[in-house]
C-alpha positions in Angstrom: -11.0 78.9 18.0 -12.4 75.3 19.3 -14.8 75.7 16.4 -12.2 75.8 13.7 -10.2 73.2 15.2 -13.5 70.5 15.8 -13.5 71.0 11.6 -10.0 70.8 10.7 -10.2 67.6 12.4 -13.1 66.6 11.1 -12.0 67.6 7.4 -9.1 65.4 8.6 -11.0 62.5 9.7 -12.8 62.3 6.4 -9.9 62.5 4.4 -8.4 59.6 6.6 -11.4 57.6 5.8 -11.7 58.2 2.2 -14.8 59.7 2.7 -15.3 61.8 -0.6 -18.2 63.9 -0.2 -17.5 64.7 3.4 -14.0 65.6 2.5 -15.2 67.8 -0.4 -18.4 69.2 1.6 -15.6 71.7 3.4 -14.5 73.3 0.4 -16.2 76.5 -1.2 -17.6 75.8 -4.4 -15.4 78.4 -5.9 -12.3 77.4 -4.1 -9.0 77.7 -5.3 -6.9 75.2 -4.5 -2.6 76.1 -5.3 0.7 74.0 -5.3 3.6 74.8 -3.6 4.9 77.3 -6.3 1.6 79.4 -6.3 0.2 77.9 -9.4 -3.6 76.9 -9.5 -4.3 73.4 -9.3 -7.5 73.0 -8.8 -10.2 76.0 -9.0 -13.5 74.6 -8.1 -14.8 72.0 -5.5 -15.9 69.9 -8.8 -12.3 69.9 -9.4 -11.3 69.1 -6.4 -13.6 66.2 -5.6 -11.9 64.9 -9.1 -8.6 65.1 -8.0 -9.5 63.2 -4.5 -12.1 60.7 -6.3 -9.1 59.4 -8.6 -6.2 59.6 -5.4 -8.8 57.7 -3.0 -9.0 55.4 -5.6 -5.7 55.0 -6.4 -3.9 54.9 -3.3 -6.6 53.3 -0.7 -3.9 53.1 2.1 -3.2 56.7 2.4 -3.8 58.5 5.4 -2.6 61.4 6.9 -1.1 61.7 10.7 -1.4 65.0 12.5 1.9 65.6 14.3 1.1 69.1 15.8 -1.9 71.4 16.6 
């Protein structure tokens, strides 16, 4: 279990930092990424490295705070 949790935080540390290809580098290449209705959003790493590229970019300030574990 310690294992998992040192990479969630690490998945969120690179988020936090805008670091794109960390952040992406713990997705599977076939991932499949849903919304909160079930729909697909995103269905590959590729796609989801697009979706993060164009929010880091856009929103620079955003960071995410980790309330519970």
């Amino acid at each position: 279990m310690t294992a998992n949790l040192a990479i969630a935080q690490k998945q969120l540390d690179a988020y936090n930092a805008q670091d794109l290809e960390t952040y992406v580098s713990y997705f599977a290449e076939d991932c499949v990424v849903s919304g909160l209705n079930g729909q697909p959003t995103e269905t590959s790493r590729a796609t989801v490295k697009a979706r993060y590229a164009k929010a880091f970019a856009q929103f620079p300030q955003n960071k995410a705070e980790l309330k519970n574990r």
